[in-house]
C-alpha positions as CSV (number, residue, x, y, z in Angstrom):
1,X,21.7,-124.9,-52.3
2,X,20.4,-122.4,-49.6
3,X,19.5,-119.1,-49.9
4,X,19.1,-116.7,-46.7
5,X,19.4,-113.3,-45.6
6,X,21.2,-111.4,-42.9
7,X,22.3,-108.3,-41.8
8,X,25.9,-107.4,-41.8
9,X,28.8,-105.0,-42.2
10,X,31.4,-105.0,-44.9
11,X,34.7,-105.1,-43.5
12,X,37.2,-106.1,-46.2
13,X,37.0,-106.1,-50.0
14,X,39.2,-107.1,-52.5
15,X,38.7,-107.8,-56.6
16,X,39.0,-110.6,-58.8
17,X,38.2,-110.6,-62.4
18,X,37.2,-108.0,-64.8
19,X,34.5,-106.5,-62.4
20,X,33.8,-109.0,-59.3
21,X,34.3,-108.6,-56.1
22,X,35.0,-110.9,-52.7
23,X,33.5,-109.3,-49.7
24,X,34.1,-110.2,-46.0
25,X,30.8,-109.7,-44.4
26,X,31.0,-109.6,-40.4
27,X,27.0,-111.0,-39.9
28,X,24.7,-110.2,-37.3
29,X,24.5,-114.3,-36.8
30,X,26.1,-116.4,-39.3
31,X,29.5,-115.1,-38.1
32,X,32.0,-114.0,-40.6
33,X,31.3,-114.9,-44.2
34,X,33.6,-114.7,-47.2
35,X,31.5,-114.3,-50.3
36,X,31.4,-113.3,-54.3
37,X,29.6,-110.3,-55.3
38,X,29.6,-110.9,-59.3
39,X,29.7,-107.7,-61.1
40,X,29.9,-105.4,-57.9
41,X,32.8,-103.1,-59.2
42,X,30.4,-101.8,-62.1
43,X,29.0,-98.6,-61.7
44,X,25.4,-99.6,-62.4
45,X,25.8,-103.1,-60.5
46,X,22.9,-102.9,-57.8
47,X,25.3,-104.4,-55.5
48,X,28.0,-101.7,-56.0
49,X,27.5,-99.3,-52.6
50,X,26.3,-102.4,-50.7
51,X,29.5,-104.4,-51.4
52,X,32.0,-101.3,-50.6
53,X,33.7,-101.0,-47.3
54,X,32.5,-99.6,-44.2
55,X,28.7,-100.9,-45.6
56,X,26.0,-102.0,-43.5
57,X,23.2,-104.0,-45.2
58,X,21.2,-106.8,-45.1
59,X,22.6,-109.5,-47.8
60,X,20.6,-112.0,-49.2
61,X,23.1,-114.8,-50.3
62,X,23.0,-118.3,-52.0
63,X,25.5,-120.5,-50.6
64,X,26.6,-124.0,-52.7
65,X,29.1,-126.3,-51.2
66,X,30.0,-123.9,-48.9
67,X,30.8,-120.8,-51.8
68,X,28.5,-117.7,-50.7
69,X,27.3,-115.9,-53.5
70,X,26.0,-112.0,-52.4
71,X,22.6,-111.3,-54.3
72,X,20.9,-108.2,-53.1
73,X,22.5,-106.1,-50.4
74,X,19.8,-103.9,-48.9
75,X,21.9,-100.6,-47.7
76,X,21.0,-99.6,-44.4
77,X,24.1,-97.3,-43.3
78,X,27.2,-96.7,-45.2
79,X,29.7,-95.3,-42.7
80,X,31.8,-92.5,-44.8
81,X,31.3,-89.1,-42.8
82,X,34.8,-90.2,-40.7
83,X,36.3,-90.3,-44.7
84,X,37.8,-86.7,-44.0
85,X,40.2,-87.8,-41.1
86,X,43.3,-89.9,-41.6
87,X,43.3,-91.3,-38.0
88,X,39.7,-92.3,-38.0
89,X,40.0,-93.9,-41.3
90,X,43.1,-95.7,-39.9
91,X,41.1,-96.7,-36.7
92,X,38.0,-98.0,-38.8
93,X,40.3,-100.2,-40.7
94,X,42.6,-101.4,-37.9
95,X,38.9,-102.8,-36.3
96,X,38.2,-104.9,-39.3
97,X,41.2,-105.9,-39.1
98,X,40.9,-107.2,-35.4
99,X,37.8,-108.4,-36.4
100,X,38.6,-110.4,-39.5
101,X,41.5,-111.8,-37.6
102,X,39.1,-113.2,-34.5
103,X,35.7,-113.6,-35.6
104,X,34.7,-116.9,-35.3
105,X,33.4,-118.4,-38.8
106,X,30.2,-119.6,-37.6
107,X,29.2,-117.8,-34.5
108,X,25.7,-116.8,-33.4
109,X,26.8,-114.4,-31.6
110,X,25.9,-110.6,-32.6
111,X,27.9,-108.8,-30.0
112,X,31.0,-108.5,-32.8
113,X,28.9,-106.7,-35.3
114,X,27.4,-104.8,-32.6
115,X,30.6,-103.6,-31.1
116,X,31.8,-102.9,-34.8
117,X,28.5,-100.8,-35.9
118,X,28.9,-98.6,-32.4
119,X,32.4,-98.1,-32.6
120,X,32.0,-96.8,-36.1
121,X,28.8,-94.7,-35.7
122,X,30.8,-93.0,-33.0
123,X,33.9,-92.6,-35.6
124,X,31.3,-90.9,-37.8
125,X,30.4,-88.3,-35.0
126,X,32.2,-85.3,-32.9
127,X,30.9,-86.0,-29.7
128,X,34.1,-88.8,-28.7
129,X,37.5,-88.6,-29.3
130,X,38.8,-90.9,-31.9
131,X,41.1,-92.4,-29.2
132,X,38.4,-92.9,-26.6
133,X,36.4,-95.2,-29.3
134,X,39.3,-97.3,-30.4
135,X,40.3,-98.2,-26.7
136,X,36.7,-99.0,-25.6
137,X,37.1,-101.3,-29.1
138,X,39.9,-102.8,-28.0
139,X,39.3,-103.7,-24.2
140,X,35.6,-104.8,-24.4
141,X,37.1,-107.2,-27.6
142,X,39.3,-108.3,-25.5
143,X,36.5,-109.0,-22.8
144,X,34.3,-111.2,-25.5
145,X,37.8,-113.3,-26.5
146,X,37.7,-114.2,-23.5
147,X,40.5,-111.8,-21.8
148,X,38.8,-110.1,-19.4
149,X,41.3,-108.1,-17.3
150,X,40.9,-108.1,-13.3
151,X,40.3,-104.7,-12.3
152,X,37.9,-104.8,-9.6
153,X,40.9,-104.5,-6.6
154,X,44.7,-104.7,-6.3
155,X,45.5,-108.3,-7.2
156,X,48.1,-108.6,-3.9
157,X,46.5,-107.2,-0.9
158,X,42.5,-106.6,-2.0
159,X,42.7,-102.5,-2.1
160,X,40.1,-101.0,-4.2
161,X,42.4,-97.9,-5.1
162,X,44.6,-96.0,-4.5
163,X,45.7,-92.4,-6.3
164,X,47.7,-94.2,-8.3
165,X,47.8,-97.5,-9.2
166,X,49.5,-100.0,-11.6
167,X,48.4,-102.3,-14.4
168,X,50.0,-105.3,-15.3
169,X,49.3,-105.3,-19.2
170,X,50.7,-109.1,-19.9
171,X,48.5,-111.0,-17.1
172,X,45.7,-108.2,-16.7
173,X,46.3,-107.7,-13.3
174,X,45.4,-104.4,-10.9
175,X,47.7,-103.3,-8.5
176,X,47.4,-100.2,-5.6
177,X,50.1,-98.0,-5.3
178,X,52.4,-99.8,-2.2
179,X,51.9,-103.3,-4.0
180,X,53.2,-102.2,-7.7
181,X,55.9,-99.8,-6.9
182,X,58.4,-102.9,-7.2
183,X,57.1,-104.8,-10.0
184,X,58.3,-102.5,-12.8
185,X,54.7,-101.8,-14.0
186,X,53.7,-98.4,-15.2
187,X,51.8,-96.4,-13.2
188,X,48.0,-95.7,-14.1
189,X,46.2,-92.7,-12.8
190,X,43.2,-93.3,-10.9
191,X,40.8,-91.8,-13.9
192,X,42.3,-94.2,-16.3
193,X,41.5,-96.8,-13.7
194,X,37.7,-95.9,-13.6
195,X,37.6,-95.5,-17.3
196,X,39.3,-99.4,-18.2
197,X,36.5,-100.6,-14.6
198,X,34.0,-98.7,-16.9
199,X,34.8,-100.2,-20.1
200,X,34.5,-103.5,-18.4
201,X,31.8,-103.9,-16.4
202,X,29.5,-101.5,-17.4
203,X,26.4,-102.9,-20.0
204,X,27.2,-103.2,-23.0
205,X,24.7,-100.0,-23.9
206,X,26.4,-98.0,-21.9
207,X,30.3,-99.1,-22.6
208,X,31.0,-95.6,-24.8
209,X,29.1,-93.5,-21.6
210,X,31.8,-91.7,-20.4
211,X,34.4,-89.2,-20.3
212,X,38.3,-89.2,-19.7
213,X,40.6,-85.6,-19.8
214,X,42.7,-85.2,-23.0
215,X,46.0,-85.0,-21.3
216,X,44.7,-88.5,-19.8
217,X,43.6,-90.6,-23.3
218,X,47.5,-91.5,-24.6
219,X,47.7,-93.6,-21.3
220,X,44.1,-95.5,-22.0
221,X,45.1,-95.7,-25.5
222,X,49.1,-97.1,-25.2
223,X,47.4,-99.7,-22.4
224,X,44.1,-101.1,-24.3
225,X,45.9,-101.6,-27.6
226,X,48.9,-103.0,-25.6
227,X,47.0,-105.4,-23.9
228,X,45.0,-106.3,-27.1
229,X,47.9,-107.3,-28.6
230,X,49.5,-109.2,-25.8
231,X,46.0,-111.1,-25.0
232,X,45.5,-112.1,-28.9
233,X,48.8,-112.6,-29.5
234,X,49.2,-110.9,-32.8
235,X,50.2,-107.3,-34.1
236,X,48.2,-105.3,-36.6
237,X,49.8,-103.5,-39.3
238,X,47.3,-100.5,-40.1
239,X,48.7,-99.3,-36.3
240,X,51.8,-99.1,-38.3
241,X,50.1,-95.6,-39.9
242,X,48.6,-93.8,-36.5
243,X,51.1,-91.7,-34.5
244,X,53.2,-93.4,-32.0
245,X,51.7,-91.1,-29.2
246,X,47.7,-90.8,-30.4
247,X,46.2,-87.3,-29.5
């Protein structure tokens, strides 16, 4: 039997027996662990708020041929304040759904739970647009999974930019405006080209640093979830609840 601790965020919770629950805990470098919290659902349970969605904590578990018990759970943040918006809600659930989906089991890595706890505590806040957060989500994910679009030029010719340009969303290809006109691409302002080069290649500290005009954050959005989809090769069904053209 081992026993250890780790920090980690609660992304999925379901119930089994009279008061038990089974967590999905997205670690900071165990990966994604599926565990039993016995007696969580009861009020007085000590492991009640740190077992509940949305909840950061450090767990202490016992793990026995590979069945993780969760002992203590050490609340550090519980992420509720976006609880008043439907849309927020619906984007913090549709990224534990990517994650659950995509984490690898046993990873080391922390950059998944630190993409999840910054796109969350900027859920919780005013200062971004719901929309900007979920497509700087989706495209650095993308990035880590190892689907990295090429923005850096037009893909045909080698032209930085143009003021307009168009992005191939299937093979994550840039193109300026003479080279895409013919390929049946949509067309990409040049601000949502600097946003996408700024969600990509900027450090990782500094990925949610910037700002895009309202009337341009639908064309961001429709082309990062697009091309999360088309890269993972899967479909989410809590998109199924935002509007079909996010504001």
């Amino acid at each position: 039997m081992e026993k250890f601790t780790v920090d980690g965020l609660v992304i999925r919770v379901t119930v089994t027996g009279e008061s038990d629950r089974i967590v999905w805990i997205l670690t900071r470098s165990r990966g994604l662990i599926r565990a039993f919290a016995k007696g969580a659902r009861g009020t007085k349970s000590k492991l009640h708020g740190g077992t509940s969605l949305f909840a950061y904590c450090a767990f202490s578990f016992y793990e026995k041929n590979n069945v993780f018990n969760v002992t203590e759970a050490d609340i550090k943040e519980v992420f509720f304040q976006f609880r008043d918006s439907f849309e927020k809600v619906t984007v913090a659930q549709y990224f534990c759904e990517v994650l659950l989906h995509n984490v690898p089991e046993t990873t080391n890595e922390d950059f998944y739970l630190r993409l999840a706890l910054n796109s969350l505590h900027f859920l919780c806040g005013d200062q971004k647009p719901w929309l900007l957060v979920k497509s700087v989500f989706e495209l650095r994910f993308a990035c880590e999974a190892g689907y990295m679009p090429s923005l850096v030029a037009c893909d045909f010719c080698g032209e930085y930019e143009t003021d307009r340009m168009y992005f191939d969303c299937r093979e994550g290809l840039l193109y300026c405006a003479r080279c895409g006109e013919d390929r049946n691409l949509p067309r990409v302002p040049l601000a949502v080209v600097s946003a996408m080069r700024h969600i990509v290649y900027s450090p990782f500290e500094r990925c949610f640093a910037f700002e895009l005009a309202p009337e341009c954050l639908p064309i961001l959005g429709r082309i990062t979830q697009f091309y999360l989809a088309q890269s993972l090769q899967q479909s989410f069904k809590t998109l199924e609840y935002l509007p079909r053209e996010p504001v």
